[in-house]
SEKOL-200778 format. One line per 3 residues: their letters; for each residue x, y, z of C-alpha. Coordinates in steps of 0.25 Angstrom, whole numbers, padded with zeros to 4 digits. Layout:
BEGIN
A> X Y Z; ...
This chain:
BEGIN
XXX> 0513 0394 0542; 0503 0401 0534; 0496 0392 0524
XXX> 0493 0400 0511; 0478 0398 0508; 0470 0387 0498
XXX> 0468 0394 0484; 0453 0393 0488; 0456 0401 0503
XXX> 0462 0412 0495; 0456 0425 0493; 0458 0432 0479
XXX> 0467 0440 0483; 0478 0428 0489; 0474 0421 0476
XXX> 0479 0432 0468; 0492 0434 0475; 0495 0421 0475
XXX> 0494 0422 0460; 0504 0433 0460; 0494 0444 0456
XXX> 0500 0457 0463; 0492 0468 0470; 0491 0477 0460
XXX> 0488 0467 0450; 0475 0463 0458; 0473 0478 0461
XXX> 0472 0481 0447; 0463 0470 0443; 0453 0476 0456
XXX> 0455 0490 0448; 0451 0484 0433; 0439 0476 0441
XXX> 0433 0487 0445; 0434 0496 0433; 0429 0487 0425
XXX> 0417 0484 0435; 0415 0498 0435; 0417 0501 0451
XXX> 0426 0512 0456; 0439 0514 0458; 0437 0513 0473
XXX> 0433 0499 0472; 0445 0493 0469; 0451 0490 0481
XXX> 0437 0484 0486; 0438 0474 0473; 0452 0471 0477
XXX> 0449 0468 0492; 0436 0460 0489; 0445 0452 0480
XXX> 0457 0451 0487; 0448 0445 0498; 0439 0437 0491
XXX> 0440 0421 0491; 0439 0414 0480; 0425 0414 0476
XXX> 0418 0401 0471; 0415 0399 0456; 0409 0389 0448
XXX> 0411 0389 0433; 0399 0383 0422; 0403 0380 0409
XXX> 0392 0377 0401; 0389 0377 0385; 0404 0385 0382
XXX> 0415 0385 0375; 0425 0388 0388; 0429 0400 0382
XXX> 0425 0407 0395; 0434 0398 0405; 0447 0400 0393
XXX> 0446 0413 0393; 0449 0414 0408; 0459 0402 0408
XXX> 0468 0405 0394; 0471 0418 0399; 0486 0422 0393
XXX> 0491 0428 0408; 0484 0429 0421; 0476 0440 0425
XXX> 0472 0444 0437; 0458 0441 0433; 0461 0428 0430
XXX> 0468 0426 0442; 0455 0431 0451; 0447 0423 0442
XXX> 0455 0410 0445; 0454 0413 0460; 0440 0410 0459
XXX> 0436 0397 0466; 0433 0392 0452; 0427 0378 0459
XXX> 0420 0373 0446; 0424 0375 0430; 0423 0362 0424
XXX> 0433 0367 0412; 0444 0371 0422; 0443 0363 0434
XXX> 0452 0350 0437; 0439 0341 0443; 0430 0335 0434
XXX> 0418 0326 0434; 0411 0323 0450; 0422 0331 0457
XXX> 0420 0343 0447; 0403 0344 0450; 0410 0341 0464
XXX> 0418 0353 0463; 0405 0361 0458; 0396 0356 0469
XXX> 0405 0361 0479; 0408 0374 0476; 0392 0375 0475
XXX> 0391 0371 0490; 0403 0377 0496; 0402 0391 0489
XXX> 0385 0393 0488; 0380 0407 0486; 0394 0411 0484
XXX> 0399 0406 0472; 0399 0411 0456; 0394 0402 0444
XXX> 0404 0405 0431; 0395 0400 0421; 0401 0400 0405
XXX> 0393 0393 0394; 0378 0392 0392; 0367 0384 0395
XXX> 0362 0373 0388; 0345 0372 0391; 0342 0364 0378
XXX> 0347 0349 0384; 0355 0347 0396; 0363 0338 0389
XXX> 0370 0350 0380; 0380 0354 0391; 0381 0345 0403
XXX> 0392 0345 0415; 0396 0334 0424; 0380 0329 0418
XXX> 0373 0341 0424; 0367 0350 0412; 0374 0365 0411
XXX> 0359 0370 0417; 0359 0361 0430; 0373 0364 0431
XXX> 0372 0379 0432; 0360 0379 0441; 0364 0371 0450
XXX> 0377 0379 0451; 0371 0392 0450; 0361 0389 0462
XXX> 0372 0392 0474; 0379 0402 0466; 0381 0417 0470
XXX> 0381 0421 0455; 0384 0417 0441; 0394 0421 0429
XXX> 0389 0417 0416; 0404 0418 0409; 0404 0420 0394
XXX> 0394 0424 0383; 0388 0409 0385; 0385 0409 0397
XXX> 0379 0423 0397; 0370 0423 0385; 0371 0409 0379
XXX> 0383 0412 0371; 0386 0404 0357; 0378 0391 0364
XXX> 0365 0400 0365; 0367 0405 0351; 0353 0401 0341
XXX> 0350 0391 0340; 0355 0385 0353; 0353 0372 0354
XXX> 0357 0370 0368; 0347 0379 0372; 0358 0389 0378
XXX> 0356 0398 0389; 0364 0409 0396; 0367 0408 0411
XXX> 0358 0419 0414; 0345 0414 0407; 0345 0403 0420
XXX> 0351 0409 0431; 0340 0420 0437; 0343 0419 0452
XXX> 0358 0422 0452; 0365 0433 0447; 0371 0432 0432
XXX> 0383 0440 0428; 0385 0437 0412; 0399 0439 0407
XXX> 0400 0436 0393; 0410 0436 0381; 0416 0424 0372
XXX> 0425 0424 0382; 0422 0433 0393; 0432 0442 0397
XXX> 0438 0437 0412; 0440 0449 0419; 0423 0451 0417
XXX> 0421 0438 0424; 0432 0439 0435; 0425 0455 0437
XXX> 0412 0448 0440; 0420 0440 0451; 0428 0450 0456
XXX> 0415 0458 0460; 0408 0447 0465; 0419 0447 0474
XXX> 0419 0461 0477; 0406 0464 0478; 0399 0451 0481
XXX> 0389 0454 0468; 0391 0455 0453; 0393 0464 0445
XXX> 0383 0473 0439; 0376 0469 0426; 0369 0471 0411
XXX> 0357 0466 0408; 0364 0455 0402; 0370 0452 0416
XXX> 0384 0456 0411; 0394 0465 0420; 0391 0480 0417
XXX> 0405 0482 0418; 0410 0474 0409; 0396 0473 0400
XXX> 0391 0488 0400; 0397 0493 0390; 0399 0489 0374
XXX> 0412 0491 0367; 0404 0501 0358; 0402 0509 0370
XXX> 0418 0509 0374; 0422 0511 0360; 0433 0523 0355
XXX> 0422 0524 0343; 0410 0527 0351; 0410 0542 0349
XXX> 0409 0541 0336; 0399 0531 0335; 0391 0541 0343
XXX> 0393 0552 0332; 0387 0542 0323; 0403 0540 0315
XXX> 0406 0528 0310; 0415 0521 0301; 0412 0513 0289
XXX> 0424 0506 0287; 0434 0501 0297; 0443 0509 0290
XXX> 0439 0522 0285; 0440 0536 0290; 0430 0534 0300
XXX> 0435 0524 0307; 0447 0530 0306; 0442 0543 0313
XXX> 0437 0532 0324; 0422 0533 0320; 0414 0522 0326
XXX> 0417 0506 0320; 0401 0502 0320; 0396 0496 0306
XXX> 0384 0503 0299; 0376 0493 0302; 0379 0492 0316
XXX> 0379 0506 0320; 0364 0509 0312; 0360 0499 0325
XXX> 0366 0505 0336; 0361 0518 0343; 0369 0531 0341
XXX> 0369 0540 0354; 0374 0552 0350; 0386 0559 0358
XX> 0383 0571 0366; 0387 0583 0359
């Protein structure tokens, strides 16, 4: 008789089927993946086998000074996606919102995954970090700082999830009392991919995996440690509006002629501060 393997034997790709996600489902995640992480076309089928292939990599997940905004927006999803599905194939062996352990056998959970999984496994980090008393944010009694170095010290890289964790976020804000810092301003000697947004957007985060996987490195990033794919461009950039913006045309009112016509939406006020390149006659 063939045994069917532990949900922690699985690969990805037996994870996925088992949750009913057809072929083409997956194949069309793969293609979106690596559109939006600007790789050719030719590399679908590479993302698609790496992750078929892949086991279940190990993740530890900090919350610190947060609101769990980032963990709801991946849990109170209305349907599943196949990004939610990837992400929940993760081993996710430490979220003290989400797991069932708690107290000594949670650390316990921690601790082990630090030792089975070092040098391979990622740190999740959402919330900032409280530098003015230790006190502020505490888990299990240890201080969010001594938490996160010690976690961080075996890991392969690190994830600060949400506007908190990447720049100190609404706890950072003046006059910040806590002494708030982002996750970046004391990790130096790992790599630091920042995702932010109030919530951050999934399929960013489970995009950063997903080449991680493929590739075994992270995805290229700004000077602010953001993915260039997803980070490199503003909506003004994108915008239906921007030739017009170019040809100096804006609208005064939401509601006048110009607007109308599709003339660019940008205050007076606004558009006096940014730079007008001129469009190539």
């Amino acid at each position: 008789m063939k045994i069917a393997p532990t949900r922690r034997q699985m690969t990805l790709g037996e994870s996925l089927q088992a949750r009913g996600v057809s072929r083409r489902g997956f194949l069309k995640y793969c293609a979106a993946t690596t559109s939006i992480l600007a790789l050719p076309p030719t590399m679908v089928p590479r993302i698609a086998r790496a992750l078929e292939q892949a086991r279940r990599p190990s993740v530890i997940w900090l919350s610190f000074q947060e609101c769990t905004g980032c963990t709801e927006s991946l849990t109170r999803s209305s349907s599943p996606t196949v990004e939610g599905l990837i992400f929940d194939s993760i081993s996710l062996d430490y979220h003290h919102t989400l797991q069932a352990a708690s107290g000594e056998a949670a650390e316990a959970a921690r601790h082990a995954a630090m030792e089975e999984n070092f040098g391979n496994y990622l740190v999740l980090v959402d919330g900032s970090i409280p530098l003015g008393n230790p006190g502020f944010s505490t888990i299990a009694g240890i201080s969010n700082y001594d938490m996160l170095m010690e976690t961080v010290a075996g890991a392969a890289a690190v994830v600060a999830i949400g506007s908190c964790a990447a720049f100190g976020g609404i706890p950072g804000a003046n006059p910040n009392p806590t002494g708030a810092v982002s996750v970046r301003e004391l990790i130096t000697d790992k790599p630091v991919v920042n995702v932010p947004g109030c919530p951050p957007i999934p399929m960013v985060i489970t995009a950063v995996l997903a080449q991680f996987l493929t590739f075994g490195q992270l995805p290229d990033l700004d000077h602010y440690g953001r993915p260039v794919a997803f980070f490199g461009q503003t909506i003004h950039d994108r915008c239906y509006r921007r030739p017009f913006y170019e040809q100096g045309k804006f609208a005064e009112t939401f509601d006048d002629e110009g607007a109308r016509k599709g003339w660019c939406l940008t205050s007076s006020v606004a558009k006096d501060r940014l730079p007008i390149t001129r469009a190539r006659p």
